[in-house]
Residue frames relative to the residue before (quaternion, step in Angstrom):
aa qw qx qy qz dx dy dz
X 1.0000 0.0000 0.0000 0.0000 0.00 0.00 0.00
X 0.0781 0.8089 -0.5822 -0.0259 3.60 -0.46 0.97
X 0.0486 -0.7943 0.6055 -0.0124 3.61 -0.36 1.01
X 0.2677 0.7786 -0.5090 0.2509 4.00 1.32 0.55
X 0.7455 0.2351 -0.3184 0.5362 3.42 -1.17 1.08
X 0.5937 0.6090 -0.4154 0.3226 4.13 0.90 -0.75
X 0.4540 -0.6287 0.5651 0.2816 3.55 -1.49 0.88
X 0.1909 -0.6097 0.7521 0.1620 4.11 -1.07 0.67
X 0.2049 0.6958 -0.6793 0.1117 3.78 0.06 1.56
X 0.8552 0.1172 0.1039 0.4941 4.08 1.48 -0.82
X 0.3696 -0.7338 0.4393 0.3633 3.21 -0.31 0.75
X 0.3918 0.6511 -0.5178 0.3929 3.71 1.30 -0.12
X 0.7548 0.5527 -0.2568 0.2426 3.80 0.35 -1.40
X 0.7600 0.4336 -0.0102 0.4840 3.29 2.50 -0.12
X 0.3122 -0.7928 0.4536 0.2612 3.56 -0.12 1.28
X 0.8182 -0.2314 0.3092 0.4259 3.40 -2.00 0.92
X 0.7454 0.4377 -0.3109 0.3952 3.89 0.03 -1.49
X 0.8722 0.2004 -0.3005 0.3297 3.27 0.63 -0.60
X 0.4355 0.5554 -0.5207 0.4804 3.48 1.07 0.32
X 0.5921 0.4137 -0.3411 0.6015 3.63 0.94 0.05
X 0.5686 0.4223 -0.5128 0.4852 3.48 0.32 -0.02
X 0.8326 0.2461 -0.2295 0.4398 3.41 -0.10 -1.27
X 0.6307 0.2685 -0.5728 0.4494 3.79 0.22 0.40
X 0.5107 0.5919 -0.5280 0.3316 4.11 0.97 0.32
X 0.6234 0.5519 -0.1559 0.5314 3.56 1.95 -0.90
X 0.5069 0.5816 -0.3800 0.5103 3.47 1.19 -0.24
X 0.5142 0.6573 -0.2174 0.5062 3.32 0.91 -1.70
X 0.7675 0.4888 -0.1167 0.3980 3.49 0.24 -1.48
X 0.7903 0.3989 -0.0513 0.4623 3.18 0.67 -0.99
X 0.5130 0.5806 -0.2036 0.5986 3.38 1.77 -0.72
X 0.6020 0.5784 -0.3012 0.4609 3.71 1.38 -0.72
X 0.6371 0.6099 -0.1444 0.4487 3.18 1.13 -1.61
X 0.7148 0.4786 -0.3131 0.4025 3.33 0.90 -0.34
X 0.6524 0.5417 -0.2627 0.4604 2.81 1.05 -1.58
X 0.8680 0.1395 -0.1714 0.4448 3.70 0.98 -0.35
X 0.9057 -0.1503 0.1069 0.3817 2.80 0.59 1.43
X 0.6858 0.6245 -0.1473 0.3434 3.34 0.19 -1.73
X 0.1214 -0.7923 0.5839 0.1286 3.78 -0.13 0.87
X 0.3469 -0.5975 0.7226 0.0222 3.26 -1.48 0.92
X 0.4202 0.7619 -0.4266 0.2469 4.20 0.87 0.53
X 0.1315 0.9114 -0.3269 0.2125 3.40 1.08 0.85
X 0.7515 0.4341 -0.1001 0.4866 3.14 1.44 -0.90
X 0.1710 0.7212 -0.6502 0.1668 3.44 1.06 0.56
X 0.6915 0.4767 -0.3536 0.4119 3.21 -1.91 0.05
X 0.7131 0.3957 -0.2325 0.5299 4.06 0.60 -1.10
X 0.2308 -0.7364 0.6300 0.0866 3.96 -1.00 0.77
X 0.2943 -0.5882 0.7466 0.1001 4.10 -1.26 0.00
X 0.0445 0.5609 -0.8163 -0.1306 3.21 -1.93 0.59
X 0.0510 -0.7178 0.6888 0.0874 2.79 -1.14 0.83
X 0.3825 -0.6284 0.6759 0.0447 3.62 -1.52 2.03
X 0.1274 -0.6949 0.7054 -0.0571 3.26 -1.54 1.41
X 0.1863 0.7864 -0.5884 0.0242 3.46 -0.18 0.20
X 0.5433 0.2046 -0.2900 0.7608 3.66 1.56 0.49
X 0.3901 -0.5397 0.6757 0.3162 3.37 -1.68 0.76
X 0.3421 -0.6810 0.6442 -0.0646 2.41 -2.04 0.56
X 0.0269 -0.7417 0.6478 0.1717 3.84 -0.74 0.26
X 0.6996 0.5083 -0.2146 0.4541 4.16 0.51 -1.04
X 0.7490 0.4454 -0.1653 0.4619 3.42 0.77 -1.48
X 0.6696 0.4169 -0.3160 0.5272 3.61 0.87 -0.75
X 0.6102 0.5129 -0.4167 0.4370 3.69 0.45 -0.90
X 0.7224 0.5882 -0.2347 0.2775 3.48 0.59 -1.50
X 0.6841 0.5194 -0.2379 0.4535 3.30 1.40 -1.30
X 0.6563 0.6250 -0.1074 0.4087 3.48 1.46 -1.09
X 0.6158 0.4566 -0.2351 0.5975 3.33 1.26 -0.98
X 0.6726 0.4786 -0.3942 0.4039 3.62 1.05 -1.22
X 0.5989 0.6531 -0.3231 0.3323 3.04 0.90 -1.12
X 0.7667 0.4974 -0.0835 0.3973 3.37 0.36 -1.30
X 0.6494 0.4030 -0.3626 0.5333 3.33 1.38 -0.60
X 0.5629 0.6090 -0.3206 0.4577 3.92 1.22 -0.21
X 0.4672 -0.6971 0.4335 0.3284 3.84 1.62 -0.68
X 0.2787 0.6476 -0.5269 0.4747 3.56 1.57 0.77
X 0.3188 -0.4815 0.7726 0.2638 2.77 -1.86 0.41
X 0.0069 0.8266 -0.5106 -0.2367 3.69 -1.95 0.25
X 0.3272 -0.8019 0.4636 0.1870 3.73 -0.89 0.40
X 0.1691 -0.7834 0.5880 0.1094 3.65 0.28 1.69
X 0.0418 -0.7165 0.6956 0.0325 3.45 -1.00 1.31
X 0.2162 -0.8555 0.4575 0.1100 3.95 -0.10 1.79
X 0.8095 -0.1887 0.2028 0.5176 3.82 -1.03 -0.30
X 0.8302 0.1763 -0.0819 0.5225 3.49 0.67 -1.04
X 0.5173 0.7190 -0.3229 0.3334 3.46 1.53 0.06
X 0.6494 0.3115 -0.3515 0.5981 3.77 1.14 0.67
X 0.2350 -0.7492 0.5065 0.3563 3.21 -1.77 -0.86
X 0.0042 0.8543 -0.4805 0.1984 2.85 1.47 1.93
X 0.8155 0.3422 0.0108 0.4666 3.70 -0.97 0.44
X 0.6474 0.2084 -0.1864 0.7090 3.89 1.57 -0.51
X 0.7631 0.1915 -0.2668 0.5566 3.84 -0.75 -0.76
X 0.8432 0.1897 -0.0008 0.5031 3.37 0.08 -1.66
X 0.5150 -0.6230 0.4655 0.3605 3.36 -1.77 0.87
X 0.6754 -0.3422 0.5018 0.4182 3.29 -1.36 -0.57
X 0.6839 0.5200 -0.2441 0.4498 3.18 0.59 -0.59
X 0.4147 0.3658 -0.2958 0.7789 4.09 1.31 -0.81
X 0.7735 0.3822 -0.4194 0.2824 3.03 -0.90 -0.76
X 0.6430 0.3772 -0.3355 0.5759 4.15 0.35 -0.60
X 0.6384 0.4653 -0.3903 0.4729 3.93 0.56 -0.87
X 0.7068 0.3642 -0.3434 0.4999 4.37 0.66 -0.55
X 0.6569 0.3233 -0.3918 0.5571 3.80 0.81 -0.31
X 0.7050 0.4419 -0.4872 0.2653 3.75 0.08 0.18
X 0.4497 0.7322 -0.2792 0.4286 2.84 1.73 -0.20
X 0.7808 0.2123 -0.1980 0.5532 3.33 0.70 -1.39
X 0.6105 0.6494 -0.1786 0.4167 4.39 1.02 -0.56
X 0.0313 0.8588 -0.4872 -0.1553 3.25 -0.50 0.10
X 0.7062 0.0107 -0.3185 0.6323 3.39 1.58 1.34
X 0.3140 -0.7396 0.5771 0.1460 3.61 -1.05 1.01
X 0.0509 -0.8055 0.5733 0.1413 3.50 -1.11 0.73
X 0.1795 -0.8422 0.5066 0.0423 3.80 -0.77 1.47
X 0.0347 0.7379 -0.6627 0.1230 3.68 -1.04 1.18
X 0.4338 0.7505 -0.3960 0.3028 2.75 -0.18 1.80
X 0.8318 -0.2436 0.1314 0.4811 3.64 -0.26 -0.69
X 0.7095 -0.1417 0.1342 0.6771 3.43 -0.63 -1.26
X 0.7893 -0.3692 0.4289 0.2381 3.13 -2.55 0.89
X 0.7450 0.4291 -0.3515 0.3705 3.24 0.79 -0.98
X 0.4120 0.6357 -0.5409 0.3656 3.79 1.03 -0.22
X 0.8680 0.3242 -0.1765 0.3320 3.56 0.44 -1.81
X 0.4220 0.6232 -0.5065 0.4206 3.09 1.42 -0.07
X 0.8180 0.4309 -0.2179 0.3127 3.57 0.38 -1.38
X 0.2011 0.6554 -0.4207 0.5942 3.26 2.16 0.24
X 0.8063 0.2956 -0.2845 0.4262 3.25 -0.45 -1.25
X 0.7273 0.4820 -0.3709 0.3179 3.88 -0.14 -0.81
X 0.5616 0.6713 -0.2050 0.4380 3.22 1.53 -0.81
X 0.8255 0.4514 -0.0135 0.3385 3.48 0.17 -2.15
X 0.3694 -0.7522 0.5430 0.0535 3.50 1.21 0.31
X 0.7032 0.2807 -0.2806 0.5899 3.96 0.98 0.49
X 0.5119 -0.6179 0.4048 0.4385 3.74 -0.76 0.18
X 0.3131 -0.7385 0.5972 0.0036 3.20 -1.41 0.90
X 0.0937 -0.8167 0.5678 0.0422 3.60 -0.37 1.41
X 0.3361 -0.6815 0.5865 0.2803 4.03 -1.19 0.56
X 0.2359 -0.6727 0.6953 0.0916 3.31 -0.80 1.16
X 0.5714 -0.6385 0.1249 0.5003 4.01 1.38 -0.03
X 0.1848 -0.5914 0.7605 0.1940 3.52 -1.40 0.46
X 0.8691 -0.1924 0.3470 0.2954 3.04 -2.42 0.03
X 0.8556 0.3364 -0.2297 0.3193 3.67 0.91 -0.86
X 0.7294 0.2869 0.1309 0.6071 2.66 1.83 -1.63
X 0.2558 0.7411 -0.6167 -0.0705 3.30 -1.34 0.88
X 0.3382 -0.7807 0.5005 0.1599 3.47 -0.29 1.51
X 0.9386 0.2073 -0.2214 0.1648 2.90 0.01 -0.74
X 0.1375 0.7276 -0.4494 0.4997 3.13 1.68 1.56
X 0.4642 0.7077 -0.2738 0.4569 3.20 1.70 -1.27
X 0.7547 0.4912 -0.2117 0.3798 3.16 -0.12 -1.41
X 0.7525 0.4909 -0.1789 0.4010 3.37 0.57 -1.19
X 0.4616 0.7108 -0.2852 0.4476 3.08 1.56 -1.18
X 0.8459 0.3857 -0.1681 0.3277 3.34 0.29 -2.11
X 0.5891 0.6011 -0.3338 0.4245 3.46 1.69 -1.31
X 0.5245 0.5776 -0.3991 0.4816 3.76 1.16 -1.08
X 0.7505 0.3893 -0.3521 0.4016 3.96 -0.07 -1.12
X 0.6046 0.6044 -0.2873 0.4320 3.36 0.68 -1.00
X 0.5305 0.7504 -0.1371 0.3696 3.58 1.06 -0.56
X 0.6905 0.3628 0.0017 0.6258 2.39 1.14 -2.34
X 0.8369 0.2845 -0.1209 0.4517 3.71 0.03 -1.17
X 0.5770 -0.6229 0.4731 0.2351 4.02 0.58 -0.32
X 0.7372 0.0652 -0.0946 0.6659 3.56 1.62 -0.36
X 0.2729 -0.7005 0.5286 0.3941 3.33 -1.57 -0.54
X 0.6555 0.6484 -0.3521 0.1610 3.58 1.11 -0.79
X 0.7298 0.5057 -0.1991 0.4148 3.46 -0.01 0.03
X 0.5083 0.6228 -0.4264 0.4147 3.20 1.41 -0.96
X 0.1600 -0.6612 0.6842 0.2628 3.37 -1.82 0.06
X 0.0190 -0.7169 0.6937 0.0669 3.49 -1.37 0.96
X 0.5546 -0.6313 0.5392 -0.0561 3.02 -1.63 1.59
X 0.0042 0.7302 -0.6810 -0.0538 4.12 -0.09 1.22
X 0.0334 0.7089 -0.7009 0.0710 3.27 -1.44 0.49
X 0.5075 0.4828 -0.4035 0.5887 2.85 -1.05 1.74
X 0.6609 -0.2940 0.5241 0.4496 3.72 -2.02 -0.45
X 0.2426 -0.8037 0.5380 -0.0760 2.91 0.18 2.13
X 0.5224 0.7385 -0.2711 0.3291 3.95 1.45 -1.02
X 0.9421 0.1192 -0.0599 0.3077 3.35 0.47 -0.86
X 0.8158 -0.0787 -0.2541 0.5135 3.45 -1.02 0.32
X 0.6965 0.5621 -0.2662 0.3579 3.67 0.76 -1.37
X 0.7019 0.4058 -0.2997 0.5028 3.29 0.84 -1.18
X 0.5825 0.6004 -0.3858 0.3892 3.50 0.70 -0.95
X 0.8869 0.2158 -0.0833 0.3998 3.57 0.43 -0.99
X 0.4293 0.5039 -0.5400 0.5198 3.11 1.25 0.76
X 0.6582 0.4247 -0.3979 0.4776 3.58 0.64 -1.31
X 0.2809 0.8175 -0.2984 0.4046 4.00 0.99 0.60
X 0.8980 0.1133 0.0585 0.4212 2.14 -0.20 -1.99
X 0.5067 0.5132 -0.4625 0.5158 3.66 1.52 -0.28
X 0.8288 0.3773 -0.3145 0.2680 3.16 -0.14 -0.84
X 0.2749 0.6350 -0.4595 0.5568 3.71 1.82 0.31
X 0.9000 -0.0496 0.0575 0.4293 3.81 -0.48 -1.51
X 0.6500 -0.7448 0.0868 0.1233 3.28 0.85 1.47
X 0.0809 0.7721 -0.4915 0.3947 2.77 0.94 2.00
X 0.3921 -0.7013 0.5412 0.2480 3.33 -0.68 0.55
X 0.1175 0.9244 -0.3547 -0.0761 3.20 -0.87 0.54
X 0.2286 -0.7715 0.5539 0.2139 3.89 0.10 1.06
X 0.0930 -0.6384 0.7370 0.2017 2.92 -1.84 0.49
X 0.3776 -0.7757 0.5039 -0.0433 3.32 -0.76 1.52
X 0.4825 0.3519 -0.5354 0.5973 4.20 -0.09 1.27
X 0.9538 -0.0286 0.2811 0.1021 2.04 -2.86 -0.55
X 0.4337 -0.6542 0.5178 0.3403 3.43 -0.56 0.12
X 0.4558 0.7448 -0.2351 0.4269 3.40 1.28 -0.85
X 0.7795 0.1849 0.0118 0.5984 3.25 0.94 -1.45
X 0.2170 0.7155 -0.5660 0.3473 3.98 0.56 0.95
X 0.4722 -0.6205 0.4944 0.3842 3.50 -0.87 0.93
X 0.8630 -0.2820 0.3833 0.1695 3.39 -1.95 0.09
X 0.1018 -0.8650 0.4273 0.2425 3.67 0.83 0.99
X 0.7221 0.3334 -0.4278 0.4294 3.36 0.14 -0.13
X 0.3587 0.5666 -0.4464 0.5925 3.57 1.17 0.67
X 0.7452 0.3724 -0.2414 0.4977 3.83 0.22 -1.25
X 0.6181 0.5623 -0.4283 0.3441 3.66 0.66 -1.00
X 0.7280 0.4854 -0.1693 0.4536 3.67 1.45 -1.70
X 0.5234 0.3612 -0.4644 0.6164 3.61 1.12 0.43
X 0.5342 0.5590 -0.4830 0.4108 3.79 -0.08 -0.30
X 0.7137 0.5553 -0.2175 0.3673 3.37 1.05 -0.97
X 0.5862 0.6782 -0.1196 0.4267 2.58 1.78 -1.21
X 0.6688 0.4290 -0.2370 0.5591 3.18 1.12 -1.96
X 0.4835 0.5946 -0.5409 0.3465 4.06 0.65 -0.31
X 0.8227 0.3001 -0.1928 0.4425 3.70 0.30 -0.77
X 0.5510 0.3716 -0.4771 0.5751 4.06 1.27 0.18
X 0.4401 -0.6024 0.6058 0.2764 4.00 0.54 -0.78
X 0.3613 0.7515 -0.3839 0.3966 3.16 1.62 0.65
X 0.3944 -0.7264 0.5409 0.1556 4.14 -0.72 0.46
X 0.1138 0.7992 -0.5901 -0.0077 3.77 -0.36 0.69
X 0.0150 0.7669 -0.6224 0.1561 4.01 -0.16 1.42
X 0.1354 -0.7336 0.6659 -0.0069 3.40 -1.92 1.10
X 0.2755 0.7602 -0.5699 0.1463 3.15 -0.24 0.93
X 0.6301 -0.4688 0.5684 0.2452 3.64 -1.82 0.67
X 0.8319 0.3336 -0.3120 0.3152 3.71 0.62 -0.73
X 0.3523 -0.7837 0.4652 0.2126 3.50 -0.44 1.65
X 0.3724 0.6169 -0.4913 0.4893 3.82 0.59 -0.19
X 0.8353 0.2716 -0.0829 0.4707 3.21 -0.75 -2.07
X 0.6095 0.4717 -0.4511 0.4500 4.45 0.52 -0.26
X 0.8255 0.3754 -0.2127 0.3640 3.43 0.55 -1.04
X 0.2926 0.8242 -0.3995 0.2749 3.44 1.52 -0.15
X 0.7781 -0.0673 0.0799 0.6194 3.96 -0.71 0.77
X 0.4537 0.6659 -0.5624 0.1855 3.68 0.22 1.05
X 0.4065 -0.8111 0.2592 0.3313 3.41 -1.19 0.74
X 0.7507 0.2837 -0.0345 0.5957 2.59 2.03 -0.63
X 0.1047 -0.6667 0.7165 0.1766 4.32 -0.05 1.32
X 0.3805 -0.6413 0.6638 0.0572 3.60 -2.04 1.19
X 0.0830 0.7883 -0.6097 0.0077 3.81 -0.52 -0.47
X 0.0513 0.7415 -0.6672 -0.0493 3.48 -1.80 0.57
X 0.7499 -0.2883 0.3655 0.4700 3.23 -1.30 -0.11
X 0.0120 -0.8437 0.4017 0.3559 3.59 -0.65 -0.31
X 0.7071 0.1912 -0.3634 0.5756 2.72 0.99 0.84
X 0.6079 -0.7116 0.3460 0.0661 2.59 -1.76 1.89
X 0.8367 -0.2332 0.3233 0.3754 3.23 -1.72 0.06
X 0.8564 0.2386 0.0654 0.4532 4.08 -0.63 -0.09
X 0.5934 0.5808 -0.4464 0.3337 3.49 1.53 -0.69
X 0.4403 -0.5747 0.5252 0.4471 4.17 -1.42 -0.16
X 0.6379 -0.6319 0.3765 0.2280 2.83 -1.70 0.78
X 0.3582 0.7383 -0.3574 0.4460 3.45 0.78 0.61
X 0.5327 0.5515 -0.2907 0.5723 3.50 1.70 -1.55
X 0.5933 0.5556 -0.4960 0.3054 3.78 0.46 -0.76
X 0.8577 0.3908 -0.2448 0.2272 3.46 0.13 -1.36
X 0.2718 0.7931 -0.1834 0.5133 3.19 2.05 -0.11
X 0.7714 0.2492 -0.1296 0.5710 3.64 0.38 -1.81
X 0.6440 0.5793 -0.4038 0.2943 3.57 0.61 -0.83
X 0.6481 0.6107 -0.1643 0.4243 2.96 1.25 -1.15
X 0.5350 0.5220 -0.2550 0.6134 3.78 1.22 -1.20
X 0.9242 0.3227 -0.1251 0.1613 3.17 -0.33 -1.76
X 0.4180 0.7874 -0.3519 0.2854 3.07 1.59 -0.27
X 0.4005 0.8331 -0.2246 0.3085 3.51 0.84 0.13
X 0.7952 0.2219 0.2689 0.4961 1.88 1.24 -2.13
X 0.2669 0.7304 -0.5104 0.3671 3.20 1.40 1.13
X 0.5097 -0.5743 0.6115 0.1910 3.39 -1.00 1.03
X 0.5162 0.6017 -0.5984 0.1157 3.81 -0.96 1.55
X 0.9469 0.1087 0.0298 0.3011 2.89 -1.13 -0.40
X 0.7636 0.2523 -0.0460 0.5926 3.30 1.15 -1.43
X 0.5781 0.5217 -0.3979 0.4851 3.38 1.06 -0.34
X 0.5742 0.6245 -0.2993 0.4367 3.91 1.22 -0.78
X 0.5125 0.7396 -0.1877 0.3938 3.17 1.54 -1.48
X 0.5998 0.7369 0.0114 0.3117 2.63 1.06 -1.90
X 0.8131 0.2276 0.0358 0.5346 3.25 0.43 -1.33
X 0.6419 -0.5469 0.2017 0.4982 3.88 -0.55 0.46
X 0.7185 -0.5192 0.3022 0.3506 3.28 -1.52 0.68
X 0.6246 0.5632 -0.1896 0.5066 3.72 1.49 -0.85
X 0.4341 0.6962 -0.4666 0.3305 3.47 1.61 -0.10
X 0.0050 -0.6992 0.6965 0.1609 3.56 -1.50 0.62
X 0.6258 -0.5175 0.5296 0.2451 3.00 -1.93 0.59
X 0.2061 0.6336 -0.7412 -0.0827 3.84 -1.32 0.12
X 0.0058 -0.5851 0.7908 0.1798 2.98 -2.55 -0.16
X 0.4910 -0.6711 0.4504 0.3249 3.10 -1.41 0.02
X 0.6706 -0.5511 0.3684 0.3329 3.50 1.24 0.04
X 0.6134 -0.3568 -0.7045 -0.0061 2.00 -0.96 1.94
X 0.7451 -0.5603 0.3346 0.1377 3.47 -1.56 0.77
X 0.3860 0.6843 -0.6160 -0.0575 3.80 0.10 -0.07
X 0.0929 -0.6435 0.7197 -0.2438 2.60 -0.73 2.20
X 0.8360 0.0845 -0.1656 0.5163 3.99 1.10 0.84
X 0.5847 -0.5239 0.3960 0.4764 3.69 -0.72 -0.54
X 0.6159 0.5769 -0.4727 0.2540 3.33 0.03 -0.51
X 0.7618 0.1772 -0.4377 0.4435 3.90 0.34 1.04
X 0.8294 -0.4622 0.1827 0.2552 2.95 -1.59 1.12
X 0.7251 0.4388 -0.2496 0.4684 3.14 0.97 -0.78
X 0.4797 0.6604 -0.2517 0.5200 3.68 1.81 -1.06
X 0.8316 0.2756 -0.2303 0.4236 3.74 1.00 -0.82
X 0.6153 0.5351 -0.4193 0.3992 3.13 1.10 -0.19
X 0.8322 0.2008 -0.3257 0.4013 3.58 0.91 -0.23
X 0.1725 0.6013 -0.6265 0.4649 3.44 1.48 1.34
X 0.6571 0.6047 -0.3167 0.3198 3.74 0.60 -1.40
X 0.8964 0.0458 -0.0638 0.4361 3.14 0.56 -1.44
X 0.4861 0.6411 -0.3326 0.4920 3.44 1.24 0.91
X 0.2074 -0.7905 0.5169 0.2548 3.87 1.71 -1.10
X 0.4806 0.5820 -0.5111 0.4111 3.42 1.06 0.90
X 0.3429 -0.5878 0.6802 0.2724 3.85 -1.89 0.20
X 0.9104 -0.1267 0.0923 0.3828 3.20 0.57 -0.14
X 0.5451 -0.7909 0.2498 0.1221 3.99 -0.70 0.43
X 0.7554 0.1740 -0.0957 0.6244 3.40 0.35 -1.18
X 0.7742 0.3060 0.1800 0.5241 3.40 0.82 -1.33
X 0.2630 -0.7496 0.5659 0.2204 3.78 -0.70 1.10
X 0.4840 -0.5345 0.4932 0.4867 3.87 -0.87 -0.04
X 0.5460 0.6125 -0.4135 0.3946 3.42 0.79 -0.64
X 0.6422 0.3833 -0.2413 0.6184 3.86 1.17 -0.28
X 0.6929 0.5407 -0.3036 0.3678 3.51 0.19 -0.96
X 0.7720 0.1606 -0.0973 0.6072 3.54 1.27 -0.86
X 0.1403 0.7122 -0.5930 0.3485 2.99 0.94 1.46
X 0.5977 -0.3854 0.6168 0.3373 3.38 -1.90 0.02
X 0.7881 0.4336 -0.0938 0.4267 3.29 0.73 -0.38
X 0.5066 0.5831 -0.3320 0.5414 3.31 1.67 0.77
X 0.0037 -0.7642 0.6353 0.1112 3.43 -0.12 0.97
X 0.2550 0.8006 -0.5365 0.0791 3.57 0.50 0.33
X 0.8772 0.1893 -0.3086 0.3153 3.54 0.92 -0.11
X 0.1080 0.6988 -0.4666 0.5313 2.92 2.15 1.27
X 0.8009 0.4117 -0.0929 0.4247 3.65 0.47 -1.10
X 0.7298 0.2890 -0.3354 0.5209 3.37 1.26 -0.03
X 0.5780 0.6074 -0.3576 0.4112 3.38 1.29 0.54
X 0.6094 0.6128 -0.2325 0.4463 2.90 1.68 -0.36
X 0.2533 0.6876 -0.4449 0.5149 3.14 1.79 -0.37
X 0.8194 0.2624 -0.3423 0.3776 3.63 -0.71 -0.64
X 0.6648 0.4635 -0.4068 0.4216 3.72 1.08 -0.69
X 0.6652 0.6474 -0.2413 0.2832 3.22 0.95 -0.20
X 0.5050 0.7161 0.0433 0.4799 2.44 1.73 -1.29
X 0.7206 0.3999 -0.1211 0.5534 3.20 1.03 -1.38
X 0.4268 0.6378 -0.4056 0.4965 3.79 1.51 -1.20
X 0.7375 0.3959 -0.2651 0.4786 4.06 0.07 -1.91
X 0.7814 0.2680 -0.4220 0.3735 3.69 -0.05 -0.52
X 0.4535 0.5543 -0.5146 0.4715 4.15 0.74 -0.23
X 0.6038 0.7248 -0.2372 0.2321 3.41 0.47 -1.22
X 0.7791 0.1606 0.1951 0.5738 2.88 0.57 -1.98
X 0.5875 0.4489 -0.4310 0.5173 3.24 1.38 0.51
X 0.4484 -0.7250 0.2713 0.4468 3.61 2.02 -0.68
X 0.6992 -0.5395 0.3619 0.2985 3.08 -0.15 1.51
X 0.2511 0.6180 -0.7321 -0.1380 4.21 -0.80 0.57
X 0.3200 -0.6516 0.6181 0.3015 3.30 -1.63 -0.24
C-alpha cells in the first residue's frame, strides 16, 4: 500500500483497504512503543503544524508523534502566522512547502485545508475543520477494534450535534468499512443529507447500515458502541449553550441508555468531556443552568466501559501511522 505524497484532508478521499491499512500501521507502530522499538527514521525531515483552534490531544499527538520519528516541529498557534491576514492562504502553503515536508491544519472550514493542500506541494494532514476530522477517525476505529476484535458489523450509536465534523466523519468512516451507524437526536441536528445519501452509497458496498432517528430507546438498542460530543463547538457564542442544553438533553449518554445497548457496549468521546464541574466553563453553566453535567454523566465516563482514554492515546498512534504513510514508509 503506498499512499506517499497523499493529502489525509477526508476519510471520503480513501477506500476501505486503506483506512485499514493505516489503522493496521497504527496497530503496528502502537506495538513498537509499547516495547520499546523506535520508529526514528525520519531525522533530517521537519512538520508545521497550523492551529488556529487550540488544542490539547491534536497538538500533543502530532508532537510526541513527531518527535518519536526524529522530526523537528514548528507549532504555528492562533496568532502564530500571517495566514489569512498579511498573507493569503494560498502564499502561505507555497512558503511552508518550501521549507516542510508535511503541514498540519486545525482550523475552520474544509476549504482552508483543502486549499493548503492544492497549494503546498507537500502532504497536508487535518488535525480538524468544522466538517471533518479524520484523524479522530483512525483512533476511533483502532480503539474499537481493541475492544471487540473486528469492525464490520458492529453498530455504533452518535448522540448529540450529529451535523458536524464528528458526526460527519464517523457516519464516514462506518459506512466506509462497514459499521453500522445511527445517528441518535433531534431531527434538527441530523447530519447533512446529501452527506448521508453519499455514505449510503458507501455503506452499499461494506454492507454497512446508516439510520437517523429521534428515538433514543429504539437508536441505542443492541449497540456496541454509544459516541457523544460536546455540543457545542469550538468558537460558537454563548447563547448556542442554552439552546443545545435544552434540545439535547435527551440525549445524554447514561446509565440507562448504556443499559440499553449490549452488555459488551463501550463508551467513547473525543475530548473534552463535561461529564462534571470541575472546569470553568463546566461550572459556569452548572451555575446558571442547575446542571452536573452535559453530554455524558460521570457515572458513564468513569465507567469500565469508557475507553475514552484508550482512544485519546491512540491519537498519537495514529497519527504517527498518517504521517509515515504519506511521508513513505522507511524501514
Amino acid at each position: 500500500m503506498n499512499l506517499k505524497g497523499r493529502n489525509f484532508l477526508t476519510l471520503k478521499d480513501f477506500t476501505p483497504e486503506e483506512i485499514t491499512y493505516l489503522i493496521d500501521l497504527s496497530a503496528e507502530v502502537k506495538e513498537k512503543k509499547k516495547n520499546g522499538v523506535p520508529v526514528d527514521n525520519y531525522k533530517g525531515k521537519n512538520v508545521a503544524l497550523i492551529f488556529e483552534k487550540d488544542s490539547t490531544r491534536t497538538r500533543c499527538a502530532f508532537e510526541v508523534a513527531a518527535h518519536d520519528m526524529g522530526m523537528g516541529t514548528t507549532y504555528l498557534g492562533p496568532t502564530g502566522s500571517q495566514m489569512g491576514k498579511k498573507e493569503s492562504i494560498e502564499d502561505t502553503a507555497r512558503v511552508l512547502g518550501r521549507m516542510f515536508d508535511g503541514i498540519e491544519y486545525r482550523g475552520f472550514g474544509q476549504e482552508i485545508v483543502e486549499e493548503l493542500a492544492k497549494y503546498a506541494g507537500v502532504p497536508v494532514w487535518n488535525g480538524l475543520t468544522n466538517e471533518y476530522h479524520p484523524t479522530q477517525m483512525l483512533a476511533d476505529m483502532l480503539t474499537i477494534r481493541e475492544n471487540f476484535g473486528t469492525l464490520k458489523g458492529l453498530k455504533l450509536v452518535y448522540m448529540g450535534d450529529a451535523r458536524y465534523n464528528m458526526g460527519n466523519s464517523l457516519m464516514v468512516a462506518c459506512s466506509k468499512l462497514g459499521l453500522d451507524f445511527t445517528a441518535c437526536t433531534t431531527e434538527e441536528y441530523f447530519p447533512n443529507a446529501e452527506l448521508v445519501a453519499q455514505c449510503r452509497e458507501y455503506a452499499k458496498e461494506s454492507g454497512a447500515e446508516i439510520t437517523l432517528t429521534s428515538d433514543v430507546k429504539e437508536g441505542t438498542k443492541d449497540a456496541d458502541v454509544i459516541y457523544t460530543d460536546v455540543w457545542v463547538s469550538m468558537g460558537e457564542p454563548d447563547e448556542v449553550w442554552e439552546k443545545r442544553i435544552k434540545e439535547l438533553s435527551p440525549y445524554k449518554v447514561t446509565k440507562e441508555v448504556m443499559a440499553n445497548a449490549k452488555d459488551s457496549a463501550i463508551f467513547l468521546h473525543c475530548l473534552p468531556a463535561f461529564h462534571d464541574l470541575k472546569t470553568k466553563i463546566g461550572k459556569e453553566m452548572g451555575e446558571r443552568f442547575n446542571i452536573e453535567d452535559m453530554e455524558v454523566t460521570d457515572e458513564v465516563f468513569e465507567s469500565e466501559q469508557s475507553k475514552v482514554f484508550d482512544e485519546a492515546e491512540n491519537r498519537m498512534h495514529t497519527i504517527k501511522a498518517v504521517m509515515m504513510a504519506t511521508l513513505g514508509v522507511q524501514e
